[in-house]
VMD Tcl script that draws the C-alpha trace (Angstrom):
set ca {
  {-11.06 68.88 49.96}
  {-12.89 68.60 46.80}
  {-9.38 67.82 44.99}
  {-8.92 64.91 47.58}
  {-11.62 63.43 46.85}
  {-11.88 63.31 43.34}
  {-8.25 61.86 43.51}
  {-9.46 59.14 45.25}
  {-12.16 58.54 43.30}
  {-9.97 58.10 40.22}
  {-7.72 56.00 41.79}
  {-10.41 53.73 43.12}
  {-11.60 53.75 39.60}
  {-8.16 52.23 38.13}
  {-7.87 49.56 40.47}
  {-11.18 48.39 39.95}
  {-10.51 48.54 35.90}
  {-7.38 46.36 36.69}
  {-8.98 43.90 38.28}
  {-11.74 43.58 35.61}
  {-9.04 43.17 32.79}
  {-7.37 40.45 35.04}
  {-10.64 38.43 35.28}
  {-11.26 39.40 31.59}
  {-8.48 37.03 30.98}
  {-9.34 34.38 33.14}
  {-13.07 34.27 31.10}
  {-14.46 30.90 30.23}
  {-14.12 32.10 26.55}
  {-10.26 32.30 27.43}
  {-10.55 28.88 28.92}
  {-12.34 27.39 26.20}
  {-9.29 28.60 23.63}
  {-6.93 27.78 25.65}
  {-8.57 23.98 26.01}
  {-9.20 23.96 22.01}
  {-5.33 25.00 21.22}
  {-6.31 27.72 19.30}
  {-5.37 30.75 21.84}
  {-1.46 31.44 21.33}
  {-2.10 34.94 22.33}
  {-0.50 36.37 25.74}
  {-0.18 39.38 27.33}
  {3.47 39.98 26.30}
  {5.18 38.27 23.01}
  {2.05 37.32 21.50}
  {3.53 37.82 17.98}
  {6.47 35.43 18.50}
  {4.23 32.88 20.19}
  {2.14 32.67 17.41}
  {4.65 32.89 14.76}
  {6.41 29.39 16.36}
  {2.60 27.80 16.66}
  {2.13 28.37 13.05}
  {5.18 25.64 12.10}
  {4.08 22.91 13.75}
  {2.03 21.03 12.34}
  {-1.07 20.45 12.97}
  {-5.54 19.38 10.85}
  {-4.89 21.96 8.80}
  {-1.32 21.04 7.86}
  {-2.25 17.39 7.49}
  {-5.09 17.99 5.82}
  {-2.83 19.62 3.03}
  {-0.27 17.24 3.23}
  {-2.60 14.57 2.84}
  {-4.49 15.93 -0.08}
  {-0.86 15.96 -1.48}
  {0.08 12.66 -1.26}
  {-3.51 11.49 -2.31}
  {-2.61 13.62 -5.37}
  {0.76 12.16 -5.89}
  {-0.78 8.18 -5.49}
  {-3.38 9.69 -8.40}
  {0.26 10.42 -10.67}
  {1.29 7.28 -9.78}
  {-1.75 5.35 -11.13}
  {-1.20 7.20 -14.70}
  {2.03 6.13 -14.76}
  {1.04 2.46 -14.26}
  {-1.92 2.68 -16.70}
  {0.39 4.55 -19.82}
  {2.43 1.76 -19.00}
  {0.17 -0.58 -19.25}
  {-0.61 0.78 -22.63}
  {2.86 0.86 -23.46}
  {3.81 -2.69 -23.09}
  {0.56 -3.61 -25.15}
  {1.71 -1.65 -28.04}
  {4.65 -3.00 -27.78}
  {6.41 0.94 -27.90}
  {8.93 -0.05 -24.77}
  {11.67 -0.82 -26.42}
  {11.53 2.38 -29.04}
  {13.87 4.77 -26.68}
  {17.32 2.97 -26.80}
  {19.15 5.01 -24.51}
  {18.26 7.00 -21.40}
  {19.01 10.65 -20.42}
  {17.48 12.64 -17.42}
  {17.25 16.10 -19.21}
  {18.70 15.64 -22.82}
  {15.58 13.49 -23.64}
  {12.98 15.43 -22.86}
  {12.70 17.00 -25.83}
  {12.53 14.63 -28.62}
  {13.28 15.08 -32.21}
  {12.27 17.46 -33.72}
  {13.38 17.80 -37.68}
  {12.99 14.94 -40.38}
  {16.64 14.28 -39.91}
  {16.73 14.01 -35.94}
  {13.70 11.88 -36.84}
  {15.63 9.81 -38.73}
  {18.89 9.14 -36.98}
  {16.50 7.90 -33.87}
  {15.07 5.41 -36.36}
  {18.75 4.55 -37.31}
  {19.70 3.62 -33.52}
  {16.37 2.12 -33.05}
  {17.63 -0.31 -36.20}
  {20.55 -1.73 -34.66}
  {19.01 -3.54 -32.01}
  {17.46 -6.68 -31.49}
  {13.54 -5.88 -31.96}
  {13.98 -4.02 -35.21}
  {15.84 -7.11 -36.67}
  {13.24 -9.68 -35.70}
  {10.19 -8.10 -35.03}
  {9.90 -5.07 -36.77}
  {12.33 -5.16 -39.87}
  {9.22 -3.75 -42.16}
  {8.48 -0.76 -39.72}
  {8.07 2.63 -41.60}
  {9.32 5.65 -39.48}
  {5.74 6.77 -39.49}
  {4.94 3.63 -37.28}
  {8.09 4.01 -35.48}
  {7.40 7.58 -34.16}
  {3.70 6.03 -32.45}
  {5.86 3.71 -30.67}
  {8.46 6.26 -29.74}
  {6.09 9.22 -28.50}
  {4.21 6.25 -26.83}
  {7.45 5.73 -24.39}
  {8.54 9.20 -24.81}
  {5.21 10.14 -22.91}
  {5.53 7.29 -20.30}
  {9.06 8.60 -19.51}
  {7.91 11.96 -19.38}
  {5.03 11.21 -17.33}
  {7.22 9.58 -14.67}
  {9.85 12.76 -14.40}
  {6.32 14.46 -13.86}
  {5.46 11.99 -11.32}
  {9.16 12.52 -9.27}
  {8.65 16.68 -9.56}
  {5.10 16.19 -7.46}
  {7.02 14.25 -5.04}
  {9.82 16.56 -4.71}
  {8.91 20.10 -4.63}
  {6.43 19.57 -2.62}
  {8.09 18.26 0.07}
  {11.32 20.32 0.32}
  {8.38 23.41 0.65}
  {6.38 21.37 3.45}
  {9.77 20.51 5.31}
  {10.46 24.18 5.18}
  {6.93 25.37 6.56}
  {7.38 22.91 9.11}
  {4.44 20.57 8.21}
  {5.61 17.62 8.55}
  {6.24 15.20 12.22}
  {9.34 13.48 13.15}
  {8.13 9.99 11.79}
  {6.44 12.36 8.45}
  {9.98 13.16 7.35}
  {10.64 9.99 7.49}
  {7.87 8.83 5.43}
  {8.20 11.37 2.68}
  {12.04 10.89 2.10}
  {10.96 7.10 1.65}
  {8.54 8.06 -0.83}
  {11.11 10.42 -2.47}
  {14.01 7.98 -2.51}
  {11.44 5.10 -3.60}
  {10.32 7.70 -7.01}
  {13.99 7.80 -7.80}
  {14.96 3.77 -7.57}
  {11.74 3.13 -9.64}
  {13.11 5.45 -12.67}
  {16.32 3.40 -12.19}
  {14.20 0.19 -11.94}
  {12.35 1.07 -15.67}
  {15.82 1.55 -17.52}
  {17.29 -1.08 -16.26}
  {13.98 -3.83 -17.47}
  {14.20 -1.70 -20.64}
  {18.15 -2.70 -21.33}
  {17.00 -6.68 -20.39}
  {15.10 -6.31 -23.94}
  {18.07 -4.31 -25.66}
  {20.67 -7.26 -25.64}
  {21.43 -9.56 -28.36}
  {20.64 -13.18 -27.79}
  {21.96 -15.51 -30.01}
  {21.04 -18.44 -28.31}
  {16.69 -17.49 -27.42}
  {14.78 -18.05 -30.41}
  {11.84 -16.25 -28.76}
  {10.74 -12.62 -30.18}
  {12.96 -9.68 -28.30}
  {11.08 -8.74 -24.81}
  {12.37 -7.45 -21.43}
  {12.35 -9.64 -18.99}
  {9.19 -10.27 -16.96}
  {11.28 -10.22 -13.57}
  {12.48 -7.07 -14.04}
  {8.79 -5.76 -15.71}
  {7.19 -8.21 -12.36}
  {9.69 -5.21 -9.94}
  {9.12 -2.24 -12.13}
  {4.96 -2.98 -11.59}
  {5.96 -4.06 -8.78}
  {7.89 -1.11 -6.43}
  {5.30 1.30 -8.74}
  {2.38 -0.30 -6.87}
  {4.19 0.19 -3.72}
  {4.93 3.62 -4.06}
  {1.11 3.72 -4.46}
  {-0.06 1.94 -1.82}
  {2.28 3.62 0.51}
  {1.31 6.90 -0.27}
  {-2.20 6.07 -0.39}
  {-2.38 4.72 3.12}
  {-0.30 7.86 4.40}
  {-2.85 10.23 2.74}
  {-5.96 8.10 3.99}
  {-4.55 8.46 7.28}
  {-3.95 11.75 7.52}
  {-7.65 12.81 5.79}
  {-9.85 10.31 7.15}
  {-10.05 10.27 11.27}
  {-9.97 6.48 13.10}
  {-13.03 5.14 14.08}
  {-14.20 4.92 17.46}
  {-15.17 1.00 17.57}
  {-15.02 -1.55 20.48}
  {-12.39 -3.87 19.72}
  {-14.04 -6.84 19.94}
  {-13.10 -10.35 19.24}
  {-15.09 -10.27 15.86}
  {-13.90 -7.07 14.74}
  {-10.13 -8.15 15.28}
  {-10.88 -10.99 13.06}
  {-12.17 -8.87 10.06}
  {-9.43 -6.51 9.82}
  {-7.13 -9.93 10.53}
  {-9.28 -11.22 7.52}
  {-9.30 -7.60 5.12}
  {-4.94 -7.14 5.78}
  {-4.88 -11.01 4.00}
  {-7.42 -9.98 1.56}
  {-5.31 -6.91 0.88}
  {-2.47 -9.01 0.44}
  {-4.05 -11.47 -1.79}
  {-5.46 -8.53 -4.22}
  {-1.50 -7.67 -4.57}
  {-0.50 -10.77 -5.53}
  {-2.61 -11.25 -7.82}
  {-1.68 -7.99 -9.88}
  {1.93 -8.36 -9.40}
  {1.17 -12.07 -11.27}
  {-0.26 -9.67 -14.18}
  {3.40 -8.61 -14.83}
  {4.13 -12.12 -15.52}
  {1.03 -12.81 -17.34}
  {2.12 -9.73 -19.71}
  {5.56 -10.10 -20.07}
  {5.67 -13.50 -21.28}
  {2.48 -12.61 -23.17}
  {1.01 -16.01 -21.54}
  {-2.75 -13.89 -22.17}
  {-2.36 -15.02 -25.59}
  {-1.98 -18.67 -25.14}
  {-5.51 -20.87 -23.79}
  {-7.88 -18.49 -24.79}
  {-11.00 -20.17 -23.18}
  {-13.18 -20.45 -19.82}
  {-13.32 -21.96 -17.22}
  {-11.39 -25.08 -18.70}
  {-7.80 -24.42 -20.49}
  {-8.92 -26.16 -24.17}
  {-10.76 -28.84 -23.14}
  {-8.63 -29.59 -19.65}
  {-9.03 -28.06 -16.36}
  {-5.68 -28.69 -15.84}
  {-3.53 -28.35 -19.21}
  {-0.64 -31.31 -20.15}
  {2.13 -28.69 -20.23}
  {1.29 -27.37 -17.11}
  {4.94 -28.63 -15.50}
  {6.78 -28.44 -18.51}
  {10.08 -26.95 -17.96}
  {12.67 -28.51 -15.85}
  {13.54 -27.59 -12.86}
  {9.48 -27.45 -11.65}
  {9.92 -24.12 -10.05}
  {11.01 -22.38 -13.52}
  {7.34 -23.03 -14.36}
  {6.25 -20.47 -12.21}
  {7.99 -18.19 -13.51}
  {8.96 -18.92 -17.15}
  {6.40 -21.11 -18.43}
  {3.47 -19.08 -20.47}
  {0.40 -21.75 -19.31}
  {1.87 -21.89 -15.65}
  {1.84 -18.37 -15.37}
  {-1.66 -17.68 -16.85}
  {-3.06 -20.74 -14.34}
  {-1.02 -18.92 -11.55}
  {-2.99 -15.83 -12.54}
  {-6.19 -17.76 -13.23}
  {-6.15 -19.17 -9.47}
  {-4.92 -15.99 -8.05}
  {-8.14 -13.65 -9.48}
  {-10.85 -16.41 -8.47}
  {-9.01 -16.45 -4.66}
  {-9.15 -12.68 -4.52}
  {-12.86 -12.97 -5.40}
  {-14.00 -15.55 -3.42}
  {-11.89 -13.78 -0.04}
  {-13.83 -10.29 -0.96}
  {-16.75 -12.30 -1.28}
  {-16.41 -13.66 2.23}
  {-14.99 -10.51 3.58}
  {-18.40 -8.68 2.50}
  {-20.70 -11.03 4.27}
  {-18.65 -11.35 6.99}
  {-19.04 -7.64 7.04}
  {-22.68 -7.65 7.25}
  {-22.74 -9.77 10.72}
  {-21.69 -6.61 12.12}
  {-22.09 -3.13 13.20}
  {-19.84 -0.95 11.28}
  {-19.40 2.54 10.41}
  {-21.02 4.08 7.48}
  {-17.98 4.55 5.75}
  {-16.31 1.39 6.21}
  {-19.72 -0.54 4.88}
  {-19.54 1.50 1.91}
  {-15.75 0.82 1.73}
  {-16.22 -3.13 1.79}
  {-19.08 -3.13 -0.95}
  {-17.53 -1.10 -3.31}
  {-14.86 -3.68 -3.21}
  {-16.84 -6.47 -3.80}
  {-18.36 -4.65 -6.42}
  {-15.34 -4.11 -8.31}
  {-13.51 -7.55 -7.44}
  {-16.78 -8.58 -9.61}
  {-16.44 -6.54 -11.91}
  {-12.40 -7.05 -12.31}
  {-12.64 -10.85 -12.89}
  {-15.37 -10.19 -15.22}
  {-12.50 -8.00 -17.44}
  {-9.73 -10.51 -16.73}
  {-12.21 -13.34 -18.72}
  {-13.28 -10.42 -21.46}
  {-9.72 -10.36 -21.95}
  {-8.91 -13.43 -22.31}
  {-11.78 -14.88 -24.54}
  {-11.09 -11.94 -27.09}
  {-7.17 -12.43 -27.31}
  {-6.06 -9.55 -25.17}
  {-7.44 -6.76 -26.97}
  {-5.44 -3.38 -25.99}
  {-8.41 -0.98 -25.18}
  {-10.13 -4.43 -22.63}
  {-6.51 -5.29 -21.50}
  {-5.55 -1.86 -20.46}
  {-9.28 -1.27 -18.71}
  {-8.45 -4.10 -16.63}
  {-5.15 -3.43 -15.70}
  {-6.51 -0.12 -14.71}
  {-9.38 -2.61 -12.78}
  {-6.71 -4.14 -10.92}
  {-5.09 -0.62 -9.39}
  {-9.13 0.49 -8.82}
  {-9.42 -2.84 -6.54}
  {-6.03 -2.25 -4.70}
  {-6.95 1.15 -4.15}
  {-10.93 -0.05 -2.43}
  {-8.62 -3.15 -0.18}
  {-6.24 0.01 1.15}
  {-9.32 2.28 1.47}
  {-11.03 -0.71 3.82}
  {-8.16 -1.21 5.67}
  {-7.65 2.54 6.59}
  {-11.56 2.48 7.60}
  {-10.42 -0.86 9.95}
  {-7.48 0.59 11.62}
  {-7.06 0.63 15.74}
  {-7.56 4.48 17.00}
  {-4.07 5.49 17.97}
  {-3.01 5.97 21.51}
}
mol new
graphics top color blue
foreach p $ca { graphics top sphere $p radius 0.5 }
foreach p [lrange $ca 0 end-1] q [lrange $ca 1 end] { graphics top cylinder $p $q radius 0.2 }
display resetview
């Protein structure tokens, strides 16, 4: 009787254990997980369930991958500012060949040294230009385009490895891949892109009587597709980092990010007319403010033939071009900003749109420095570099603008 009893006891005891574990797992603390997406634990497989949640991707992963390409836009910049420097120094045309591996170690005895400076001799700029160069002078200029070579092999490595590891840790979406490979494919056309301006100031031209340069439509696509690498993989790693604002899209609001996307625009422009402006050195030629000499609008403004080669071609069309261009960009940011401040915005996004105006300020500011002191290289480079900063604040604003997603 006894043994009966305490039997049932027991058994009583189970079942009532049972039951507690089954509630246990329909807790609110379960049902908060489970609501979060953070609970891939079950009762049976738990291990593989959370081994196949752990490559997809999801903050975490985009928070890396975003970081990444943030990282990779920051590459990008160098290589625009080194070559920036180099086309100021005039070191472009130094390298007269191009290899993928074989050049990245350069010479390295006095007689490597020397049979460079023998190849360098045979070719147009050496002839004209630089017939009294020492090899002293001629290894500045090559180590000058030997770095901004080197820098852009780095520049296609942070691209690369990176994402063949992401792809295989799964962090990347469906429309990601397709982003990335882009970016990837874009790193690889821009290398092509630099040799291929480079050979424009290789070739013998009997007929030009001007001083050997590469050609400032193939420098206006190398700056170009660089600045569109950057800009595309700034706005990808914005996106992923910085979370959409919750604002009511109102009429007013539609207009302003109508009114920052043209701004944006505009601020492009305007740098891609640099390229012009530098390869056709047109800085150098009306060195004065606001008038051009004593003109507002110079005699030789239309002087080629046909009028659209001006554009283009002619030195004082090209600097106007670029003249008009900067005071545009700063009088849109300037009406951007107080168009701004008729509305309630974010924190960030304020911050965004005055640090923009601050610099578009600042930028055109450089761009007369420049000018009025005939293109010195340290003031020239600084506001080159200016130009990528303001870019970088209109892309910045415009990721603070965008719609939330649906």
């Amino acid at each position: 009787m006894l043994i009966s009893s305490l039997r049932t006891t027991i058994f009583c005891g189970c079942r009532s254990a049972g039951k507690g574990f089954q509630y246990s797992t329909r807790s609110p603390l379960r049902k908060w997980l489970l609501k979060r997406g953070h609970s891939t634990v079950t009762v049976e497989g738990g291990t593989s369930t959370s081994a196949a949640a752990a490559s997809v991707p999801n903050a975490a992963s985009n928070r890396i991958v975003g970081r990444w390409l943030l990282g990779c836009s920051g590459l990008v910049v160098g290589a625009i500012v080194l070559g920036g420097v180099t086309r100021l120094t005039e070191s472009g045309l130094s390298m007269v060949d191009w290899h993928l591996v074989r050049e990245m170690k350069p010479p390295q005895s006095e007689g490597e040294w020397e049979a460079e400076f023998s190849k360098y001799q045979q070719f147009p700029e050496f002839k004209i230009l630089n017939h009294n160069m020492t090899l002293p002078e001629f290894k500045f200029i090559f180590y000058m385009e030997w770095g901004h070579r080197m820098w852009g092999r780095l520049v296609g490595l942070a691209y690369i490895l990176p994402t063949i590891y992401f792809w295989k840790k799964g962090y990347f979406t469906r429309s990601m891949k397709g982003k990335v490979l882009g970016l990837c494919g874009f790193v690889f056309f821009q290398g092509l892109l630099g040799w291929y301006m480079v050979k424009s100031g290789l070739e013998e031209k009997p007929e030009s009587h001007d001083i050997p340069r590469v050609s400032q439509y193939r420098l206006s696509a190398h700056l170009g597709s660089a600045l569109l690498l950057y800009c595309a993989s700034m706005w990808t790693g914005l996106t992923l980092l910085l979370p959409a604002h919750r604002i009511a899209e109102t009429k007013k609001l539609m207009q302003l990010r109508r009114f920052a996307k043209g701004t944006g625009g505009l601020v492009f422009l305007t740098a891609l007319s640099g390229a012009f402006v530098a390869g056709l050195d047109a800085g150098l030629v009306y060195n004065s403010f606001p008038k051009m000499a004593d003109r507002w609008i110079p005699d030789d403004l239309l002087a080629f033939s046909p009028t659209l080669k001006n554009f283009f071609e002619n030195p004082t069309t090209v600097q106007f071009d670029h003249r008009i261009l900067g005071i545009t960009s700063l009088t849109a940011i300037t009406g951007l900003y107080l168009f701004s401040r008729r509305m309630m915005l974010p924190k960030r996004a304020k911050i965004a749109i005055s640090l923009l105006a601050a610099m578009a300020y600042t930028q055109v500011a450089l761009g007369i420095a420049t000018l009025l002191l005939y293109v010195p290289t340290p003031l020239a480079a600084t506001h080159q570099s200016g130009s990528v900063a303001l870019l970088s604040l209109a892309i910045w604003v415009l990721a603070e603008l965008r719609r939330m997603p649906k």
